[in-house]
C-alpha positions as MATLAB code, in Angstrom:
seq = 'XXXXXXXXXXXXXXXXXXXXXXXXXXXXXXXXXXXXXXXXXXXXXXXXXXXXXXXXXXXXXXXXXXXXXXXXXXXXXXXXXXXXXXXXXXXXXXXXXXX';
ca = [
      40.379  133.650  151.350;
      43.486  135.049  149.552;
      45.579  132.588  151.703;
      43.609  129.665  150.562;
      44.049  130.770  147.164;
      48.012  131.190  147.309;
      48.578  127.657  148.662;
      46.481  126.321  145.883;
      48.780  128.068  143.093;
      51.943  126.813  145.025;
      50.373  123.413  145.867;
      49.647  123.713  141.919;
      53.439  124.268  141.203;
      54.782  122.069  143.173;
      52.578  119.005  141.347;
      53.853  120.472  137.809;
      57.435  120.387  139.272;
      57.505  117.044  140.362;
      55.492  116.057  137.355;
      57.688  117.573  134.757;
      61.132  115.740  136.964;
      59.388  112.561  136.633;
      58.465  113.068  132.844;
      62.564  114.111  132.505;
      63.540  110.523  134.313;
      61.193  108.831  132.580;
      62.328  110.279  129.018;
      65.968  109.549  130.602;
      65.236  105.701  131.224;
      64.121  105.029  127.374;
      66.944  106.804  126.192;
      68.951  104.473  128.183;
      66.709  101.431  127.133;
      67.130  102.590  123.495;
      70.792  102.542  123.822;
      71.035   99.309  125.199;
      69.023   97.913  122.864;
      71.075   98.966  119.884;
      74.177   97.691  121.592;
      72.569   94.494  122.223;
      71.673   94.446  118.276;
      75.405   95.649  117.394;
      77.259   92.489  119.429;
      74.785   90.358  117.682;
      75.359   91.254  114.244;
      79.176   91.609  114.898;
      79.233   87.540  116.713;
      77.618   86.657  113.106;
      79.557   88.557  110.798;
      82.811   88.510  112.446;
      83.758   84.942  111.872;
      83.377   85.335  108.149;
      86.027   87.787  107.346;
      89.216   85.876  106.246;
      91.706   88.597  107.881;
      91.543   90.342  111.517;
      92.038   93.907  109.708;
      88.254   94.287  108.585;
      86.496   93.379  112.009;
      89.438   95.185  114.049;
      88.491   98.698  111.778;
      85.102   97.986  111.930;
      85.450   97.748  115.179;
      86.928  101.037  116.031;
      84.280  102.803  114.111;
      81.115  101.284  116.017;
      83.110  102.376  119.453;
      83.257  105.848  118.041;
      79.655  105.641  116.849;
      78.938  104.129  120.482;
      80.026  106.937  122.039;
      78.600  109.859  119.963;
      75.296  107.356  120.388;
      75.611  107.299  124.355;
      76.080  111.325  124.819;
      73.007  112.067  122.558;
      70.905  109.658  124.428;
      72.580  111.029  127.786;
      74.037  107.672  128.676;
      76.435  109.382  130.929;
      77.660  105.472  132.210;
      78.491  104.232  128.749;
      79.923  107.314  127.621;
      82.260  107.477  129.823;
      83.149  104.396  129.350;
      83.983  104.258  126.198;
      85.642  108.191  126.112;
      87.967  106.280  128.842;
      88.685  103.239  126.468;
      89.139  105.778  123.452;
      91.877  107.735  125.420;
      93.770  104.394  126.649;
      93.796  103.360  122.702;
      94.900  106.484  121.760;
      97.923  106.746  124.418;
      98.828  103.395  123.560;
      99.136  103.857  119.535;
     100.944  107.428  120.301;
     103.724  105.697  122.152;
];
């Protein structure tokens, strides 16, 4: 009777375990979702608002400050893809404009 009882607790564990990894990937994909939906809605509101400015100074610094905001964006919604991504493209600006 005790044996029946153990394999029931560990059956019981193992169903919490494998619900709580699927509740994790599932809380992973709408981070990811969530991301690419404000990145979407960035690239739309930049291809409108770009074309207005008179000079390429103001899109080219705003610009810069969206990638940075991307990436702080896409490691606190653990978008490991995109972040490192855009660490990558950070570094290559930064070698470039130190040379």
């Amino acid at each position: 009777m005790d044996k029946f009882f153990e394999d029931a607790e560990e059956s019981k564990d193992s169903a919490i375990a494998e619900l709580e990894k699927r509740l994790e990937k599932e809380k992973d994909m709408r981070l990811e979702e969530r991301f690419c939906f404000i990145l979407v809605g960035i690239l739309i509101v930049d291809i409108i608002i770009f074309p207005n400015f008179q000079s390429w100074a103001a899109p080219l610094v705003i610009a810069f400050f969206e990638l940075i905001l991307l990436v702080l964006l896409a490691k606190r919604m653990r978008v490991d893809e995109a972040s490192i991504l855009l660490d990558k493209l950070l570094e290559t600006y930064g070698k470039r404009k130190s040379r």
